[in-house]
N, C-alpha and C positions, 0 to 999 in steps of 0.2 A: 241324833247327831249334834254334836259340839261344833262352835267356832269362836271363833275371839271377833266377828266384826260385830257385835254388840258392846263392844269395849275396847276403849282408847288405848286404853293405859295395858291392856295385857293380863291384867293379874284382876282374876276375882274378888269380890268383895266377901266372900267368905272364909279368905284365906288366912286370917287369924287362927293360927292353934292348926290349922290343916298339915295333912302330908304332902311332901311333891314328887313327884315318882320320874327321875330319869330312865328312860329307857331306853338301853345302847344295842342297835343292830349291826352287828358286824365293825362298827368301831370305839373305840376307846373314845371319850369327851372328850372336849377340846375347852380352849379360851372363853368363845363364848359362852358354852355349857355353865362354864364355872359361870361370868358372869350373870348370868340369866337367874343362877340358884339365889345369889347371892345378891340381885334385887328382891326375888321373891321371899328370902328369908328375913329383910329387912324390911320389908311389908310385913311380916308377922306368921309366915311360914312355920310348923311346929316342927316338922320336923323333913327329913330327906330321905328316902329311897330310891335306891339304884340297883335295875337291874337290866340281864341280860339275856339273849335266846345262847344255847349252846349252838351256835351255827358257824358258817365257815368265815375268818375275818380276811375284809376284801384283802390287804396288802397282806400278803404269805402264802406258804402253800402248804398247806395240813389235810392229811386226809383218815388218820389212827384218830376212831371213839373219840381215845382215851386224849388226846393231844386237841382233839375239839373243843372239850370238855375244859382244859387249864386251861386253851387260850379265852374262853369264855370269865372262865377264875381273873384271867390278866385282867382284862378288860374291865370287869369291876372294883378289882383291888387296887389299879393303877389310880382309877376314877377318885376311889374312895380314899385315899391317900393324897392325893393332890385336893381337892376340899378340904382335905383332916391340918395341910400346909394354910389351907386360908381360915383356920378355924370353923369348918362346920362339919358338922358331924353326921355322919348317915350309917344306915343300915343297908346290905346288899343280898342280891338273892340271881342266882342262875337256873331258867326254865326250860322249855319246852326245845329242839332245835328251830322246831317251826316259829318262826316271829309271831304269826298271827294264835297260835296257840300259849307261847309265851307271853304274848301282851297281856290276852285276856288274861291268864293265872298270875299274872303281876298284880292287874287292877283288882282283881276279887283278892289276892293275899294283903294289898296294901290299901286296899280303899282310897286314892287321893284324889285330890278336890283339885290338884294343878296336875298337868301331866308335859312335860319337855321330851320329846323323840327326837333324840341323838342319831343321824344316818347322813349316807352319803344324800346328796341332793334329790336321786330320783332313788327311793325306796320302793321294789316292789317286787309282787310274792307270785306262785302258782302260774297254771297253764297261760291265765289268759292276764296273765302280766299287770294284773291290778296293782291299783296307786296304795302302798302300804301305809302312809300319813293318813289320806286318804278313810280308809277301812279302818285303821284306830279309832277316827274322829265319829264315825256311825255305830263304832263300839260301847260307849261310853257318853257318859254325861257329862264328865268333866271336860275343859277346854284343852285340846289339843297344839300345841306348839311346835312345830319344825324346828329341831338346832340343825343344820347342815354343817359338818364335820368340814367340809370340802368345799370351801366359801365361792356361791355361782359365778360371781363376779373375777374369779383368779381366770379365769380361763382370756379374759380381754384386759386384764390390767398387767401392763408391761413394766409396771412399777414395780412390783410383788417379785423377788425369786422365790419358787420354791424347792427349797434344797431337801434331797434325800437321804438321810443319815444312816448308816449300818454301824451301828454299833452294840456291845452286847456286854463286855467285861470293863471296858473304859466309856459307859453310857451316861455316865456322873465324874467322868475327870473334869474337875475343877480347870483345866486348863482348856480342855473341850470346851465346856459351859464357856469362859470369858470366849472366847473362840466365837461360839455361833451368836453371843451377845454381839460382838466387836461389828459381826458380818452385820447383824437387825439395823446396829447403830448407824453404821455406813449407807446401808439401803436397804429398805424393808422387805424380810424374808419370813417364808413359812415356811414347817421343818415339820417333815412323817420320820417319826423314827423307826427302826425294824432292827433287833435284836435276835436274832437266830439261835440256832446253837452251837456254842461256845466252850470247852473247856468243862468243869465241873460244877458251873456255876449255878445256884436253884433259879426254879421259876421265880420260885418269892423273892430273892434279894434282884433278880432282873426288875420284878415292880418296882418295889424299894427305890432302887439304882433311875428308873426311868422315872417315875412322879414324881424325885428329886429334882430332874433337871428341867421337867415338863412346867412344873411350879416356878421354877430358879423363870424359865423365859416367859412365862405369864404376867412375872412380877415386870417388865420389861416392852410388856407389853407387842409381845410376839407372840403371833398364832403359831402350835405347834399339836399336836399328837404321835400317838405311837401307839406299839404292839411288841410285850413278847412271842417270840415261836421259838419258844425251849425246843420240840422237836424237830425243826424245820433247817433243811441242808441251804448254807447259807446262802449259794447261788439260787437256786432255786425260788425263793423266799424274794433276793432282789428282781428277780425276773416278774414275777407275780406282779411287785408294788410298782415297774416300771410300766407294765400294762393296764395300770391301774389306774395310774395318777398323771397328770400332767408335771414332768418334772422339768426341772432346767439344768441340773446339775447334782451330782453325786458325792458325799465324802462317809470315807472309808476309815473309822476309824479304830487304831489296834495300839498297843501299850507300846515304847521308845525302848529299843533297846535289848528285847529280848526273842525267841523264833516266835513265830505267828505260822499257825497250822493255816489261817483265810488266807495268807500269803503264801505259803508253801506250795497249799493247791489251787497258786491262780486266778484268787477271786478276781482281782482287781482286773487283771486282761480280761479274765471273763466277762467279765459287766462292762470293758470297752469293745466288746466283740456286739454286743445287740443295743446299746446304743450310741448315737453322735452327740449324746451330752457330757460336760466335762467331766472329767472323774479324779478327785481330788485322795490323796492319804493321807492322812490325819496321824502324827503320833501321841498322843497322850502319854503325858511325863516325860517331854524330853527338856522340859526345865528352861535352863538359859543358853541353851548351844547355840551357836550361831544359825544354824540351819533354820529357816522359816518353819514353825511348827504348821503349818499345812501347804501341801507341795504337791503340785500336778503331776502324775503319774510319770514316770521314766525319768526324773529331776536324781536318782541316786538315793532316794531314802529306804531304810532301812526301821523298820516295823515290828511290831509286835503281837505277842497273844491278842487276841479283837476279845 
């Protein structure tokens, strides 16, 4: 069994020329992920691996193989993209569904000498609800590190909003991005994004589109993550991430100007039907019109493709 209370500093003294191995259970990295990589890498890390279990990701709702399987794909390539934005470079691999079978075949594929477990706060596996941080750390030689996806401390800091973003085709509108910047700058906000399905959009340019802006608020210094669910009916999917997460508030957002199918079949009422947080519509690209580009439901806006 591994720990770090042998050491101060966190990072091994062998970690020259080593691999580090992320390993993301059910959710996508986040802020500090990245930051954690990228002390260990300037300590003298050789190199980064990231990987994943093909299992269910908490915020959505997928229950098709085949649909467990890409969101697993998201979850790496998002990772791996957002690093690739702060120049480092990694290699990714998606394993087993089971976490505890995926871990082990991570560390025998990758051999590393540091190991970061990416998960919600409380990780844990099987009947008798074993600590999954835990069970890695008795797996393995190497030092074991908790990243917590879902920072323990939000749930008593009233300082913090944290906002839920649905977006899928305008997930990278430049106007959005200054948008949920402007919100961080005024009062410190963390943001789950959830992309559904949209239009004809791929899974891949949804990564693309989200490590974009996941990066864009890192540099910013906002915690933030997210998830494609290419298969995932979009209410559905916000229903999931509200049972999920401790949220404050909700924005909706869909392209200025044109029909939006989320709107035509009522998302928006929908998600004010199961909760009493605010629910905001976002229109991305609506430029310089006078109308506030983000407007509380019933205010008369007029929406787009999401």
């Amino acid at each position: 069994m591994s720990d770090l209370s042998h050491n101060p500093t966190g990072i091994p003294e062998d970690i020259e020329g080593a691999t580090v191995l992320a390993f993301l259970n059910e959710v996508a990295g986040g802020r500090k992920l990245l930051g954690r990589l990228r002390e260990l890498v300037d300590a003298g890390a050789g190199s980064i691996a990231i990987a994943a279990p093909q299992n269910q990701p908490v915020a959505g709702q997928i229950v098709d193989v085949g649909e467990v399987r890409d969101g697993a794909l998201s979850r790496v390539e998002v990772t791996q993209e957002v690093l690739d934005e702060f120049g480092l470079n990694s290699v990714a691999a998606i394993f087993d569904p089971s976490p505890p079978l995926a871990f082990d075949d991570a560390v025998r594929a990758f051999k590393p000498a540091y190991i970061l477990f990416s998960s919600l706060p409380e990780a844990r596996f099987g009947l008798a609800r074993k600590d999954l941080i835990e069970w890695a750390r008795s797996r393995t030689e190497a030092p074991v590190e908790h990243i917590p996806v879902r920072i323990e401390d939000d749930a008593i800091r009233w300082d913090v909003t944290h906002t839920l973003v649905i977006a899928t085709q305008t997930v990278n509108a430049p106007d959005l991005v200054d948008h949920l910047k402007q919100l961080h700058a005024d009062e410190p906000h963390r943001y789950t994004f959830i992309s559904p399905a949209s239009g004809e959009i791929s899974r891949e340019e949804v990564c693309d589109r989200l490590a974009a802006t996941l990066a864009a608020l890192y540099r910013v210094e906002a915690d933030a993550t997210g998830q494609p669910m290419g298969g995932s009916e979009p209410f559905a999917a916000v229903r999931n991430a509200i049972e999920h997460y401790r949220v404050d508030d909700i924005l909706v957002s869909t392209l200025a100007g044109r029909e939006s199918q989320w709107l035509a079949d009522g998302l928006i009422q929908r998600i004010e039907e199961i909760t009493d947080d605010p629910v905001t519509h976002f229109e991305a690209g609506a430029g310089t019109r006078e109308t506030a580009w983000a407007v509380p439901v019933g205010a008369g806006s007029e929406g787009g493709e999401a």
